[in-house]
N, CA, C and O atoms as a MOPAC input file, in Angstrom:
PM7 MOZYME 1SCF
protein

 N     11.85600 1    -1.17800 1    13.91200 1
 C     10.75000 1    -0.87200 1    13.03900 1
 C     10.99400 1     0.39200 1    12.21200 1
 O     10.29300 1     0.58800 1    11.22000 1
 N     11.82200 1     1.14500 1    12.51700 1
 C     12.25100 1     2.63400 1    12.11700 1
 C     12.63600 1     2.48600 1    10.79300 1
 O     12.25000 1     3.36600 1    10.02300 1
 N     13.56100 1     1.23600 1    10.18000 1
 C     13.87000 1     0.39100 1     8.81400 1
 C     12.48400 1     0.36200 1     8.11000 1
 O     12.71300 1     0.25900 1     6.90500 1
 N     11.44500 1     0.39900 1     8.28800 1
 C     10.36600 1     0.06200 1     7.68500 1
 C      9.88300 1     1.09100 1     7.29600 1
 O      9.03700 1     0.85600 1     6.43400 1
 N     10.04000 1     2.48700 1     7.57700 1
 C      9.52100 1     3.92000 1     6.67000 1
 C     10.02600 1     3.92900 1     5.59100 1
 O     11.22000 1     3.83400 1     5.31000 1
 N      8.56300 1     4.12100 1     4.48600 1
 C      9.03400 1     4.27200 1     2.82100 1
 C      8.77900 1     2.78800 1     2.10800 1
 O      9.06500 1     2.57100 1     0.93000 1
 N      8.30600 1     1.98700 1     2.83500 1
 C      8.31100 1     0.43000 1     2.43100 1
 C      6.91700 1     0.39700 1     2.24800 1
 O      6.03000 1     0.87600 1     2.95500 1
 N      6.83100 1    -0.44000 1     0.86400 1
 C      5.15900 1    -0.65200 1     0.70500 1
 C      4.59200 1    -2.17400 1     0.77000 1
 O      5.06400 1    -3.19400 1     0.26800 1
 N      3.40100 1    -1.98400 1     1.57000 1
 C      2.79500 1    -3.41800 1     2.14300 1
 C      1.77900 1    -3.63900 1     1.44100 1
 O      1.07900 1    -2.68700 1     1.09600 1
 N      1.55000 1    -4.57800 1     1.17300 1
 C     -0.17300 1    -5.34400 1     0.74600 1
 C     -1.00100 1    -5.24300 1     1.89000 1
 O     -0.46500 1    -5.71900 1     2.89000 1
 N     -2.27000 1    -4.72000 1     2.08900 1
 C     -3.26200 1    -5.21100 1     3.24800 1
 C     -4.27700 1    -6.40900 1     2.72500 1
 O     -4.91800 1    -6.16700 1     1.70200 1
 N     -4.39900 1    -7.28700 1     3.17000 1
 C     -5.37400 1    -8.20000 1     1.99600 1
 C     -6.58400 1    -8.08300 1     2.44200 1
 O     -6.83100 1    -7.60300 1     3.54900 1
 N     -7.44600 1    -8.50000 1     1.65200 1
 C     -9.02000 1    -8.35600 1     1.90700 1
 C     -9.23300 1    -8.76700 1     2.85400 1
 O     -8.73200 1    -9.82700 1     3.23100 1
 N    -10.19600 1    -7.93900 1     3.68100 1
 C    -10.62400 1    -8.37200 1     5.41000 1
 C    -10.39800 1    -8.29600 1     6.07100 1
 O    -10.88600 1    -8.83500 1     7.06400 1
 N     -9.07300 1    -7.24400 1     6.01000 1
 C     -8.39600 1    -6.99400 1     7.09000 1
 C     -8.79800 1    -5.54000 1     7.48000 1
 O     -9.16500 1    -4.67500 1     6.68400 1
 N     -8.64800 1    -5.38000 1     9.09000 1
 C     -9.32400 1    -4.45300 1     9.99200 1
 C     -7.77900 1    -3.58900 1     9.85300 1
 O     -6.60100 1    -3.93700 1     9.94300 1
 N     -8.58000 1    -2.12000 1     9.55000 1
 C     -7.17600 1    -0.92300 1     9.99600 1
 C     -7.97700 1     0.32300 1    10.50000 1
 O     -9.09700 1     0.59000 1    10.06400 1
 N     -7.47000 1     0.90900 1    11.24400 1
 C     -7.88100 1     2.35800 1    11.40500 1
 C     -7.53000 1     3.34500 1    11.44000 1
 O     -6.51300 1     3.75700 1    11.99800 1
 N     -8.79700 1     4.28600 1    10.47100 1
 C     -8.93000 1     5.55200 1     9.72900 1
 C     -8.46500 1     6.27000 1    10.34300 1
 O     -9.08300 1     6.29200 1    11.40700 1
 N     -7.20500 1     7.35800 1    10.35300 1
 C     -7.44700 1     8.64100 1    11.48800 1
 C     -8.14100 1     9.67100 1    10.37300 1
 O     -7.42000 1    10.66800 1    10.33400 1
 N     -8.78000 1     9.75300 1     9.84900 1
 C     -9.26900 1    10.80600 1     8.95500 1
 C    -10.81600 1    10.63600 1     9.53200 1
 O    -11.53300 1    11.50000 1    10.03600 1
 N    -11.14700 1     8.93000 1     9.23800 1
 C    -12.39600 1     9.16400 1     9.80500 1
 C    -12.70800 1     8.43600 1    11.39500 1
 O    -13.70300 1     7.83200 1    11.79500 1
 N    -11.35100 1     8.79300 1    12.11800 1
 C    -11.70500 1     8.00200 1    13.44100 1
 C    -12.98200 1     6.61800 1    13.44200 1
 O    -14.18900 1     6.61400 1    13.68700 1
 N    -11.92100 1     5.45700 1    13.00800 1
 C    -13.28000 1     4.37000 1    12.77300 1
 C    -12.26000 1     3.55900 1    12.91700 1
 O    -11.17800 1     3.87700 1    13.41200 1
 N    -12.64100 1     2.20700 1    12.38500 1
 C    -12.15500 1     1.21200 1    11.89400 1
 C    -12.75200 1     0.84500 1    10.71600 1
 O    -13.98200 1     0.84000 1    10.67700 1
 N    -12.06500 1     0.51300 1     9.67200 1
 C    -12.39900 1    -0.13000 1     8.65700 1
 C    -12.31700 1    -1.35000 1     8.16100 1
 O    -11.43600 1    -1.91200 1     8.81200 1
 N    -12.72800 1    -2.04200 1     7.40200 1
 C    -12.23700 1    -3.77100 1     7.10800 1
 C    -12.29400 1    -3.75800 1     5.59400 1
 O    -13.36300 1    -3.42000 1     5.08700 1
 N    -11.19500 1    -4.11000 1     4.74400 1
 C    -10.83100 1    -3.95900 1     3.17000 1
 C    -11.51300 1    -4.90100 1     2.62900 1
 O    -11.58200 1    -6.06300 1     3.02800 1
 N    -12.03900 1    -4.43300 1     1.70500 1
 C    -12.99900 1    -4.90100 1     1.14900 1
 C    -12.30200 1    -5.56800 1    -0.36200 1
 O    -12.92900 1    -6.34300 1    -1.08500 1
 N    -10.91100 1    -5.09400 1    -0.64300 1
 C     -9.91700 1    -5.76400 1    -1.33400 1
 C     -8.82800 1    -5.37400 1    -1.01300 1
 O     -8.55400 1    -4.48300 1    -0.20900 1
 N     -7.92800 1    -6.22100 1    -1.81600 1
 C     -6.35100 1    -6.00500 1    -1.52000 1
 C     -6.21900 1    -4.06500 1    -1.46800 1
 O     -6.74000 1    -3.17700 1    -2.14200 1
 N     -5.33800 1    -4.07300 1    -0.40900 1
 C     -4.77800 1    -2.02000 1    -1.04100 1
 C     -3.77400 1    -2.34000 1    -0.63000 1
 O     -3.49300 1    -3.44800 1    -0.17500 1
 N     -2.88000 1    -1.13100 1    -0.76300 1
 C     -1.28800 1    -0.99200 1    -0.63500 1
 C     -1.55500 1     0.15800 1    -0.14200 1
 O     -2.36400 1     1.00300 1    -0.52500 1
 N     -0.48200 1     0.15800 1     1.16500 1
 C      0.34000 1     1.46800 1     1.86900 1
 C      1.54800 1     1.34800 1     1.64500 1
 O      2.33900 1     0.45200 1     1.35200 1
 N      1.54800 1     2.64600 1     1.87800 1
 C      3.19200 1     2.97300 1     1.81700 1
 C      3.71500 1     3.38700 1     3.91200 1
 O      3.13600 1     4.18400 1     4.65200 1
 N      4.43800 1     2.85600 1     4.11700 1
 C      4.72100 1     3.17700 1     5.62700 1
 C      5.70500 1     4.69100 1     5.86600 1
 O      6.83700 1     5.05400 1     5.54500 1
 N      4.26900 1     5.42100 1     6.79000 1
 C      5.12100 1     6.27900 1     6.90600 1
 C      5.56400 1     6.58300 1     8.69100 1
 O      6.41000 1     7.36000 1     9.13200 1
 N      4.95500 1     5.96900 1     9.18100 1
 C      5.91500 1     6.37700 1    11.12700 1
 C      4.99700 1     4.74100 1    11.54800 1
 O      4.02000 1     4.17700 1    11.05500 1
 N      5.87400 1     4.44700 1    12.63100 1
 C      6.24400 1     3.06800 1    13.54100 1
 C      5.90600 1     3.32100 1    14.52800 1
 O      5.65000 1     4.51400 1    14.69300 1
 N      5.73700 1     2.51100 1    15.55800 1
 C      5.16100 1     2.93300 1    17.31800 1
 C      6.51600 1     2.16900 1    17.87300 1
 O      6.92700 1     1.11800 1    17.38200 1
 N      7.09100 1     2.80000 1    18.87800 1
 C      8.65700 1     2.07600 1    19.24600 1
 C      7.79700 1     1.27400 1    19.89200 1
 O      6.70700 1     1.60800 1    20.35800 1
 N      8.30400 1     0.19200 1    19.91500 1
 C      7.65200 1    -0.83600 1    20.58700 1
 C      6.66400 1    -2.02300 1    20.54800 1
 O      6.55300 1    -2.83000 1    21.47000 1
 N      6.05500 1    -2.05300 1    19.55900 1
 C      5.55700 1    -2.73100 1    18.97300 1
 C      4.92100 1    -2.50500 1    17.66000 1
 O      5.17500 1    -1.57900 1    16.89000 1
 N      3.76600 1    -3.78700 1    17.43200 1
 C      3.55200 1    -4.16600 1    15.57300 1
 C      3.02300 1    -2.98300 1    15.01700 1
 O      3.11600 1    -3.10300 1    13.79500 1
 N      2.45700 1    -1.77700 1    15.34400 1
 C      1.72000 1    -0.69800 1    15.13100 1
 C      2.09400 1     0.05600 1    13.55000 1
 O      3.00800 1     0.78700 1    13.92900 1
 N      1.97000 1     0.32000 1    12.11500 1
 C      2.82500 1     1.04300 1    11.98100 1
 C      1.35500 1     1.97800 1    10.73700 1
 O      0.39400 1     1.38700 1    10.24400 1
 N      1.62900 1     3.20700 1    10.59400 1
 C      0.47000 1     3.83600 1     9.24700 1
 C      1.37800 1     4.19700 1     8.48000 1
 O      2.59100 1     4.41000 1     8.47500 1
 N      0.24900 1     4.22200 1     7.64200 1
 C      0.75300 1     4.58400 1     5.91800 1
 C     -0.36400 1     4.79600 1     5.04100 1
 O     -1.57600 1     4.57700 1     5.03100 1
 N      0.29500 1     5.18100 1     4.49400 1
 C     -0.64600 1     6.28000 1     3.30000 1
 C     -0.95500 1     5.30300 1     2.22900 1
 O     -0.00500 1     4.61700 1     1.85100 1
 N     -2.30700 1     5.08100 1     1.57600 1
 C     -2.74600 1     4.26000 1     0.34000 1
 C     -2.42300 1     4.81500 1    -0.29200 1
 O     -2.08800 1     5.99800 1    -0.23300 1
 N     -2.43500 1     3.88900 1    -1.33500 1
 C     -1.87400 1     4.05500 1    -2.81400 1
 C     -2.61500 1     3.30500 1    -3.53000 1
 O     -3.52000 1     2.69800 1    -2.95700 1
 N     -2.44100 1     3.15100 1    -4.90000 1
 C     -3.53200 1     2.62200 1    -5.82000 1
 C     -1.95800 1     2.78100 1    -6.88000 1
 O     -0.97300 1     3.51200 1    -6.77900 1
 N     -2.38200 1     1.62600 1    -7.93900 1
 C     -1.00300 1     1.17700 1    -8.71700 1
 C     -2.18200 1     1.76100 1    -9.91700 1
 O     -3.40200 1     1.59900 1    -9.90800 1
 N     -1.36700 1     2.44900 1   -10.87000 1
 C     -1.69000 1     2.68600 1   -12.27600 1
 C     -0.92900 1     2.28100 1   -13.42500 1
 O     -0.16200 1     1.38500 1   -13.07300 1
 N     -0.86000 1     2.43400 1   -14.12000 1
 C     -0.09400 1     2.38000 1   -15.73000 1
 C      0.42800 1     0.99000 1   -15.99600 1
 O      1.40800 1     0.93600 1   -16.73900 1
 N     -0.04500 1    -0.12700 1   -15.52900 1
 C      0.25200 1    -2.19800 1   -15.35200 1
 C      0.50300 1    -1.55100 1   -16.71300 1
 O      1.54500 1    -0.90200 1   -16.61700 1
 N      0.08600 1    -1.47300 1   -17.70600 1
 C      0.44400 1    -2.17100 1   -19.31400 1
 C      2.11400 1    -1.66500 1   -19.35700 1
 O      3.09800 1    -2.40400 1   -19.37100 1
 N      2.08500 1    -0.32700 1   -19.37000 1
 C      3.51100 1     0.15700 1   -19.36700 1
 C      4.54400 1     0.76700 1   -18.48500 1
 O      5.75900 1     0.83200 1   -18.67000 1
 N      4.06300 1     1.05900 1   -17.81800 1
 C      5.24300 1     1.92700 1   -16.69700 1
 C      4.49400 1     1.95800 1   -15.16100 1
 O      4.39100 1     2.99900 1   -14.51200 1
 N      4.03200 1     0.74600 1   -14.73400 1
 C      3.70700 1     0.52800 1   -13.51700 1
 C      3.83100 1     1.56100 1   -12.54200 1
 O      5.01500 1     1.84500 1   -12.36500 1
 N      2.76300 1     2.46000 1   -11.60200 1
 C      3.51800 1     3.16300 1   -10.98200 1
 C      2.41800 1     3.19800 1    -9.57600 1
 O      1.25600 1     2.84400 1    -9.77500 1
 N      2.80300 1     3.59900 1    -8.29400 1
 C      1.94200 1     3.86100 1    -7.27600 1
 C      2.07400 1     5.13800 1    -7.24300 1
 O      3.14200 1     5.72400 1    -7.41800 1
 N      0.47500 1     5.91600 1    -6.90500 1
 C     -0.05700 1     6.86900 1    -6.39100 1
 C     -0.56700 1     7.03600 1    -5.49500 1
 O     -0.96200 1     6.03100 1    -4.90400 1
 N     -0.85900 1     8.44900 1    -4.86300 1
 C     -1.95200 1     8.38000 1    -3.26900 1
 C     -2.54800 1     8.11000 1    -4.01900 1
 O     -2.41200 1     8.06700 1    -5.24200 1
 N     -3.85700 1     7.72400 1    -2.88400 1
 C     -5.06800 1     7.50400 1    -2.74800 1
 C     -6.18400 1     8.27200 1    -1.49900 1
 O     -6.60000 1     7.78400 1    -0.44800 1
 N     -6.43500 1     9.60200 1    -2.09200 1
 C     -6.82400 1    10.26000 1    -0.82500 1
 C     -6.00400 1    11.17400 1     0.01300 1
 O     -4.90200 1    11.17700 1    -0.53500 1
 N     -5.98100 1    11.60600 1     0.59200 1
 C     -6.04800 1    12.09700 1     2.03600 1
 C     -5.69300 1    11.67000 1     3.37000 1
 O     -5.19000 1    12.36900 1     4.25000 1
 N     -6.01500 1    10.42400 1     3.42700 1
 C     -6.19800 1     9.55100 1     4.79600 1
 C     -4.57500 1     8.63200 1     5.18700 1
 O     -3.76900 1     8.50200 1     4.26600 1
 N     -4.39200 1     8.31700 1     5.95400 1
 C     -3.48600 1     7.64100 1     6.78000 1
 C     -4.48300 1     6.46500 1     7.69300 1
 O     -5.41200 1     6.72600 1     8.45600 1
 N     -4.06000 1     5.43900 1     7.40500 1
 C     -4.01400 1     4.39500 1     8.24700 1
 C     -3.26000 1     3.57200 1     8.80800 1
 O     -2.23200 1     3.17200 1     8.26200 1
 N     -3.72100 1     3.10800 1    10.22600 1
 C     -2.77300 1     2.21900 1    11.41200 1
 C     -3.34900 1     0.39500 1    11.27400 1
 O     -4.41700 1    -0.20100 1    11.13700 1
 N     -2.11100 1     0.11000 1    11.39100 1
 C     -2.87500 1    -1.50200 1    11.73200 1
 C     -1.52400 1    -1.97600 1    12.09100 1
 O     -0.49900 1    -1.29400 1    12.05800 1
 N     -1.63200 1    -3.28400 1    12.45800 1
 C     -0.61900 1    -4.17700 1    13.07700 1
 C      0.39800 1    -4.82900 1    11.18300 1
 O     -0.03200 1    -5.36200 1    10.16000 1
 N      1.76800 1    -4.38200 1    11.62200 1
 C      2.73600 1    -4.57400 1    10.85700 1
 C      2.77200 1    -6.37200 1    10.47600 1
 O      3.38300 1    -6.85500 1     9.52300 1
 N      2.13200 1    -6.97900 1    11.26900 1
 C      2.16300 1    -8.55200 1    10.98900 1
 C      1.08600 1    -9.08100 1    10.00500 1
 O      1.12400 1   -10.21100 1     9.51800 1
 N     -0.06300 1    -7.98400 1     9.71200 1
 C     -1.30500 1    -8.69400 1     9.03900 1
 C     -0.99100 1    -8.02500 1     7.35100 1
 O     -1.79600 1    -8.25700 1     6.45000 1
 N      0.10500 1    -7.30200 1     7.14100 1
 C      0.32600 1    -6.86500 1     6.04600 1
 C      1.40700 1    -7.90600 1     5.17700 1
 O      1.84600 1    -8.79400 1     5.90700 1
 N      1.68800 1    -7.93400 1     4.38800 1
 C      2.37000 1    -8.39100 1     2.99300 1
 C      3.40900 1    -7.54400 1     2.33900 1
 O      3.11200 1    -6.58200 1     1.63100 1
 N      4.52400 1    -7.88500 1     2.56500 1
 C      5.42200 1    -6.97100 1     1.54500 1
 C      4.58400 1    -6.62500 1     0.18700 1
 O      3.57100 1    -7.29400 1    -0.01800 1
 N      4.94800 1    -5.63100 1    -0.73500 1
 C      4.18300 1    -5.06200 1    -1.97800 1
 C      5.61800 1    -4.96200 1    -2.69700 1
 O      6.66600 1    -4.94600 1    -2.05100 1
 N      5.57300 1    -4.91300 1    -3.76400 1
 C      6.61700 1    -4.92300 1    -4.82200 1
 C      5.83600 1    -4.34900 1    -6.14800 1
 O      4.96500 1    -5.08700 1    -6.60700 1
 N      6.05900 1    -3.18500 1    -6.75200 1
 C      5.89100 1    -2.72300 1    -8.09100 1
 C      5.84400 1    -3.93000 1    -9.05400 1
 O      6.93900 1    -4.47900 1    -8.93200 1
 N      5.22700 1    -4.48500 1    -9.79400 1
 C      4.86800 1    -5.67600 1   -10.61000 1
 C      6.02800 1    -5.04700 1   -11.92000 1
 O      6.38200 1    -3.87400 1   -11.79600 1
 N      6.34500 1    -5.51900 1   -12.62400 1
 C      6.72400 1    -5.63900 1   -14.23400 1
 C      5.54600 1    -5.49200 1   -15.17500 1
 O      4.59800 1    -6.27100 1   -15.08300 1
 N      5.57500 1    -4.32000 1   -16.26600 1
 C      4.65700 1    -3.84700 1   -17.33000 1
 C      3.95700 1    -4.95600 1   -17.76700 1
 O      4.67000 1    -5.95800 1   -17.69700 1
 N      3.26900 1    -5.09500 1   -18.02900 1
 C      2.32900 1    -5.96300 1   -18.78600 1
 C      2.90300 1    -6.63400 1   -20.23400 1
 O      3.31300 1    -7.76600 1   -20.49300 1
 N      2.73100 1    -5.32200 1   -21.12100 1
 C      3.48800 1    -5.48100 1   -22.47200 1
 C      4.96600 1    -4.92600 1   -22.19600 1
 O      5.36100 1    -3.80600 1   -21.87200 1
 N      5.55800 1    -5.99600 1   -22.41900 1
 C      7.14300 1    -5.41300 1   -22.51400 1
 C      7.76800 1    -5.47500 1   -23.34700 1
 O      8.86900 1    -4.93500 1   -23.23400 1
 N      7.45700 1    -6.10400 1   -24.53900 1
 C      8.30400 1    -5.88700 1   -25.97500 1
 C      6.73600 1    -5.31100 1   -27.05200 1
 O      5.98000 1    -5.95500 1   -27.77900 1
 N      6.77700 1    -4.19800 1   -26.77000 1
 C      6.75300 1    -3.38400 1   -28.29900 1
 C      7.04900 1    -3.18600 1   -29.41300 1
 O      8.20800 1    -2.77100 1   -29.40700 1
 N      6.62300 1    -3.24900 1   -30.52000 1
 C      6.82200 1    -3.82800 1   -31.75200 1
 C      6.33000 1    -2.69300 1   -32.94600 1
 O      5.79700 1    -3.20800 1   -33.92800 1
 N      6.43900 1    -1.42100 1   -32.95200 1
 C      6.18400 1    -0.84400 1   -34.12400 1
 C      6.16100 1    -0.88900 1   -35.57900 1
 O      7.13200 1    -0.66100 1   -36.29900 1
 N      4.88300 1    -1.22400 1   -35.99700 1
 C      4.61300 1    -1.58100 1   -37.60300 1
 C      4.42700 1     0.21300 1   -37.98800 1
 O      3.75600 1     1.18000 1   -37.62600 1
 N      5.58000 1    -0.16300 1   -39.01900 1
 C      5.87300 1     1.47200 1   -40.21900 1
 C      4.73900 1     1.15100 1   -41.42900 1
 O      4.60300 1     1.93100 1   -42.37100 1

């Protein structure tokens, strides 16, 4: 699981993770993305820090989101992949 720090996951809507910021559990209310930052030896366990994707039209990029770190099971997540710009051929009228 140690391969998996720095890797970003999809959580999809409805899925249960928990807050250590606000000692809870939470359930996503839409898709988010973490980024993985530490693993539990031993099993599916792993947190990561949200992110929120900005700039889709041109230069796609992930940012935090917050403060917080969350845990959930490494099996209910989705690989995440940076998407391709929106507009990709630009066309300047002189």
């Amino acid at each position: 699981m140690i391969d998996k720090i720095g890797e970003y996951r999809l959580i999809p809507k409805g899925t249960e993770f928990w807050s250590i910021k606000n000692q809870t559990i939470f359930s996503s209310k839409q898709d988010e993305i973490i980024q993985i930052k530490h693993t539990c030896h031993g099993n599916d366990i792993i947190y990561g820090e949200p992110k929120q994707l900005i700039g889709e039209l041109l230069y796609p990029t992930l940012i935090g989101k917050g403060s917080d770190e969350w845990g959930l099971s490494y099996s209910k997540t989705e690989l995440y992949q940076i998407s391709n710009p929106l507009i990709i051929n630009i066309k300047y009228v002189k």
